[in-house]
N, C-alpha and C positions, 0 to 999 in steps of 0.2 A: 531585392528581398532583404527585408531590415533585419538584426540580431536577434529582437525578441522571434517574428515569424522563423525564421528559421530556429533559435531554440524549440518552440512550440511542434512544429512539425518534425526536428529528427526528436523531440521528446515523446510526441504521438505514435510517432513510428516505431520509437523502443517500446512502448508502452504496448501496442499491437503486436510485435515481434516474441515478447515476454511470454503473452497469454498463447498466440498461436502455436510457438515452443512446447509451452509446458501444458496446455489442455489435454494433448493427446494421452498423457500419462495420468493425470486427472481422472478419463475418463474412464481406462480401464482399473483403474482403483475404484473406483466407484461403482462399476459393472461389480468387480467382485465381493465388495462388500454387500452389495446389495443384492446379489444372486439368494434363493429360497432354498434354505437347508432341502437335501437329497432326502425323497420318500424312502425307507426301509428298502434296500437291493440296488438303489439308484444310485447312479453316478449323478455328481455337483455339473449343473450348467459347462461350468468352466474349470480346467484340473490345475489353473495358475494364469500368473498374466499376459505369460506368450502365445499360451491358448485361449486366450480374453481375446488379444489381439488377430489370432490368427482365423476365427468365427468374425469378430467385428471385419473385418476386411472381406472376408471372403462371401459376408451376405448383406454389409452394407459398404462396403467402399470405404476410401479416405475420410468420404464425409462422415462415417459412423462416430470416426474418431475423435469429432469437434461437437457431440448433442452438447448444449449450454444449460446446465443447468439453470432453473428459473432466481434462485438465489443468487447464480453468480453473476448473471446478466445485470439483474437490477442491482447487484453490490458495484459493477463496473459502472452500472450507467449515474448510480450515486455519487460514485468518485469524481467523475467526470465534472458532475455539477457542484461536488461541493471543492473542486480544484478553483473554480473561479472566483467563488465567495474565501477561501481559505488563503490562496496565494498571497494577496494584501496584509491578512492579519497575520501569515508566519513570517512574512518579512519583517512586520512591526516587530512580533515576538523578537524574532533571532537578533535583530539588531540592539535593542534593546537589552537581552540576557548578552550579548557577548562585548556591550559597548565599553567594558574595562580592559579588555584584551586588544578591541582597537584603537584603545587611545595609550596601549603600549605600541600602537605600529608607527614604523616612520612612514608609515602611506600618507603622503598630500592627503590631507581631506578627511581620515577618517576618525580624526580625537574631538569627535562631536559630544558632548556631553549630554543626554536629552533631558527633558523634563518629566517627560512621560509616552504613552499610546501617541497620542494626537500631535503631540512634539513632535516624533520619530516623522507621524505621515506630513507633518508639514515641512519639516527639512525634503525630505525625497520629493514632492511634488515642487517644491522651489527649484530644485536641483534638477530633478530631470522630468518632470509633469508625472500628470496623472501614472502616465506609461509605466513610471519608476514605480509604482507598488504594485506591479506587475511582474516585475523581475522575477527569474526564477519560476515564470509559471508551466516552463515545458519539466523541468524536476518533478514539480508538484504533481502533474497529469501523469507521470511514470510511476508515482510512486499511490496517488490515490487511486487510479482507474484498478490497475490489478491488486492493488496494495487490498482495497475493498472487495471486492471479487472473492478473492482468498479468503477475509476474514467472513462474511457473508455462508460460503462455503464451507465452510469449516465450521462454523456452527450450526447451519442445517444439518449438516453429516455427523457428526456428533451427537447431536437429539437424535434423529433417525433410528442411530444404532441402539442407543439405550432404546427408545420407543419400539422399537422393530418395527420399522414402517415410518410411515407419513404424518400418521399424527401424533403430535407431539403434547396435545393439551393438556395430557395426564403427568406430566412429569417433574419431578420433585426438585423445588429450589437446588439444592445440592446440583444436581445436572447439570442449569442452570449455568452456576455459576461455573461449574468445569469448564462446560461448551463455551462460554465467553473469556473464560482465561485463556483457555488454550487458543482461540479463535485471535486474540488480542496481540500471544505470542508470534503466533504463525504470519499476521503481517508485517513483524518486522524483521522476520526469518527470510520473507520474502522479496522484501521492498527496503532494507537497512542501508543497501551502500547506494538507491537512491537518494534517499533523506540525507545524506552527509554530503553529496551534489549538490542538492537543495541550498544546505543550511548556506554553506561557503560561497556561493553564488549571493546570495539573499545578503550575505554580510559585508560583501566584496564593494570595496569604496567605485560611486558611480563614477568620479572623475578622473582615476589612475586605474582602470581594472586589472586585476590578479588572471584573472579569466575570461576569455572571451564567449564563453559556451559551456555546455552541457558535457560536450566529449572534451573540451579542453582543460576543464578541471581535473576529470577524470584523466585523463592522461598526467597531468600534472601532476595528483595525487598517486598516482601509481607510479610514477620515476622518482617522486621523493618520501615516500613511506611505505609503498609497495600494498600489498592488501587489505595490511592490518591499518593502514589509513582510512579505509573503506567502511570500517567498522569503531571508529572511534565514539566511544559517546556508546556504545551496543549494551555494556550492562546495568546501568541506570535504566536506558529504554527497555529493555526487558522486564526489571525487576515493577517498572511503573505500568509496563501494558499488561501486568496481567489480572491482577485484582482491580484496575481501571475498567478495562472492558467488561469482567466477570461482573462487577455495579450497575455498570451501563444496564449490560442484557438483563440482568435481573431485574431490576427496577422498569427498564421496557414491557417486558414478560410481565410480572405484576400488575402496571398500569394498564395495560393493553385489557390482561383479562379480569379487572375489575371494571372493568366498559361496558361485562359482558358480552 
């Protein structure tokens, strides 16, 4: 089983482990939010979340715990696909934005100076074929599959609540743009010290490696900067996901319903 197949597969498997984790809590936030205000004398569906929990269990089982919402399946199954079109171009990126820093390294190999895009992918395919703009792609599947998921979800649930309900088509730019900031923040609240796995990997010289994996950088990075390695580079990407995606959705939103 070659380096990349196994990155790919224990990346899959974090990336499965991630969501399976944390849906359960998902869903009974979601139960609650979206319970129907008590008729005058009524008691609320649910009196909190361990009584969310202790009805979902008790009238539908384990499996209550895991309904998918339809947002957040197709935000996952998004990720998934755009992991394979994406991994290529953040490799180019990364190498690229960081190639002053590795041509301060005394790594064999890595004080390549590029031209540009097409420079970068033609060094790594001389270097290690096709395969090499590949690198990095079990990071990428961890951090787009649920990374999407979340933001996906978080913008339904968001509209919803203003909306009261399902439909959202009445609802005013301003919203809008909340539900997509906030949606924007929340995947790298989720998926941050994926992405800094990623990057490091992605930059990592193909003929001397730093790292051999996914878990091995991670470990690496945690016996020499401890947590806050995990999160370097986190307020920049913050300050950039949030008016980024608030664009995004709104201009989507827009274009979609001038289609009528």
């Amino acid at each position: 089983m070659g380096d990349v197949a196994k990155d790919l597969a224990a990346g899959t498997a974090g990336g499965a482990a991630q969501l399976i984790c944390g849906h359960p809590f998902d869903t009974i936030k979601v139960k609650l939010q979206s319970q129907p205000a008590p008729l005058s004398g009524q008691l609320p569906k649910y009196s909190g979340a361990m009584d969310a929990v202790r009805q979902t269990l008790a009238s539908e089982g384990s499996r209550g715990l895991y309904k998918v919402k339809q947002q957040v399946v197709c935000g996952a199954g998004a990720g998934a696909a755009v992991s394979l079109l994406a991994c290529p171009t953040e490799l180019i990126k990364c190498r690229l934005q960081a190639q002053s820093a590795l041509a301060a390294s005394s790594s064999v190999g890595v004080a390549v100076k590029y031209g540009g895009p097409m420079d970068v992918a033609k060094h790594v395919v001389q270097s290690n074929g096709v395969k090499g703009l590949f690198k990095g792609l079990a990071p990428t599947m961890a951090r787009e599959v649920p990374g999407n998921a979340v933001v996906f979800g978080v913008y339904e649930m968001i509209k919803q609540h203003f909306a009261g309900g399902r439909d959202t088509s009445n609802l005013g730019r301003e919203v809008l743009i909340l539900a997509g900031g906030v949606s924007g923040a929340a995947f790298w609240l989720a998926v941050y010290p994926t992405d800094v796995i990623k990057s490091v990997i992605q930059v990592d010289d193909f003929k001397n490696p730093k790292f051999s994996g996914s878990i091995d950088a991670f470990r690496k990075i945690m016996a020499s900067e401890g947590v806050k390695g995990l999160y370097k580079g986190f307020g920049p990407a913050i300050v950039r996901s949030a008016p980024a995606n608030a664009a995004c959705f709104l201009v989507y939103e827009i274009t979609r319903s001038s289609f009528g």
